[in-house]
C-alpha positions in Angstrom: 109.2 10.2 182.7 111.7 8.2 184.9 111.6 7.4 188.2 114.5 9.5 189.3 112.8 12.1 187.0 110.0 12.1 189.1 112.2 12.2 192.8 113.6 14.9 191.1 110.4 17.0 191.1 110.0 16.0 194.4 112.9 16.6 195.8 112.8 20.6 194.3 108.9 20.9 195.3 110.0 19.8 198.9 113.2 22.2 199.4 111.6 25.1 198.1 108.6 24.3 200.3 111.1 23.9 202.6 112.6 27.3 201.5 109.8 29.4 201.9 108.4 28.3 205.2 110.1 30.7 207.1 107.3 32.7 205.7 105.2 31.4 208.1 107.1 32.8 210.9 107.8 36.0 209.5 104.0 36.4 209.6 103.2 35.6 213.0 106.2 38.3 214.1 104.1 40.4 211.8 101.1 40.0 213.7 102.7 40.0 217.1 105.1 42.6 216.6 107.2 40.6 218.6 110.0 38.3 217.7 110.8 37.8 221.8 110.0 33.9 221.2 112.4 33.0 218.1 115.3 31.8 218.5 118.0 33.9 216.2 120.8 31.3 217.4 119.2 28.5 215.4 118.2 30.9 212.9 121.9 31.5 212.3 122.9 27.8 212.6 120.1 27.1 209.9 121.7 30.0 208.0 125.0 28.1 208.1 123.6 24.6 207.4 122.0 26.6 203.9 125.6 28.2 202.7 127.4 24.5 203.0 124.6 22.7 201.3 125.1 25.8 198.6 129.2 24.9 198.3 128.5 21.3 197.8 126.0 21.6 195.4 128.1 23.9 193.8 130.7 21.1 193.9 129.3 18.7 192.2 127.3 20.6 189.9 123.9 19.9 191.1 122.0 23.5 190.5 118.8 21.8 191.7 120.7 21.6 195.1 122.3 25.1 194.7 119.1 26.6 193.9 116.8 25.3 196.5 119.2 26.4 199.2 120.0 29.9 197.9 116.5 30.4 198.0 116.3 28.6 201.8 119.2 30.9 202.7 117.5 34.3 201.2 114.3 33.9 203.3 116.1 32.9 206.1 118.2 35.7 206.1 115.2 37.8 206.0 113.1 36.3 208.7 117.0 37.4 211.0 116.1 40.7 209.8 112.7 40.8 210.6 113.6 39.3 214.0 116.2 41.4 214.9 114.1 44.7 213.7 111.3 44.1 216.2 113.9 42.6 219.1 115.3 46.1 218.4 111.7 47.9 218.3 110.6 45.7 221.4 113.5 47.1 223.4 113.1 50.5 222.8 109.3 50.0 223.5 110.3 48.6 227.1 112.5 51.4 227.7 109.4 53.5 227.1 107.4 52.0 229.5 109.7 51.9 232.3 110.9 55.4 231.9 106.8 55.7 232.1 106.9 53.5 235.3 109.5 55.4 236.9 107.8 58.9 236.2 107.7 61.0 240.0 106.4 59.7 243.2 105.2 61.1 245.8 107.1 61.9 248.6 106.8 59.7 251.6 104.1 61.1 254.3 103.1 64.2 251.7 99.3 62.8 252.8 97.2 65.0 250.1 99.6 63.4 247.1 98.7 59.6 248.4 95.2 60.5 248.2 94.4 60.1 251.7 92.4 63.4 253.0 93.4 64.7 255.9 
């Protein structure tokens, strides 16, 4: 096996380690049920950084290249979905609790609803 053989290997081990680390992140939203801390602009601007390296690797042929970022692209576009499901889920969960919060009150000076005997 060549050098450049071998580099090759690399180079696909390392982008679809690459490609599936989003994983990672997926999981902890998972766990947290909260995706409040990701950041879904650089998500997208990852997401755009994938589809050019897919032309050019299309352009040259290299499949190696094509492959490896379709597969970066995928999961990436799946960790925006799970993002955006529990922004979405987190929103409506706030709404909750403050139409909770903002249940009656008593009136001002009603003494026996403020809990003060009198």
């Amino acid at each position: 096996m060549s050098t450049t053989d071998i580099l090759a290997v690399g180079a696909t081990i390392a982008g679809l380690t690459m490609a599936f680390s989003p994983v990672l992140q997926i999981r902890r939203m998972r766990r947290t049920r909260s995706s409040h801390d990701v950041s879904l602009q650089y998500l997208g601007l990852l997401c755009l950084g994938f589809v050019l390296w897919v032309a050019y690797g299309v352009s040259i042929p290299n499949w190696v290249v094509v492959g490896t970022n379709m597969a970066s692209l995928s999961v990436m576009a799946v960790t925006i979905l799970v993002a955006l499901r529990y922004r979405r889920s987190g929103s409506r969960r706030a709404a909750a609790g403050l139409a909770r919060e903002a249940g009656p009150k008593p009136a001002t000076g009603d003494v026996a609803a403020e809990g003060k005997a009198g």
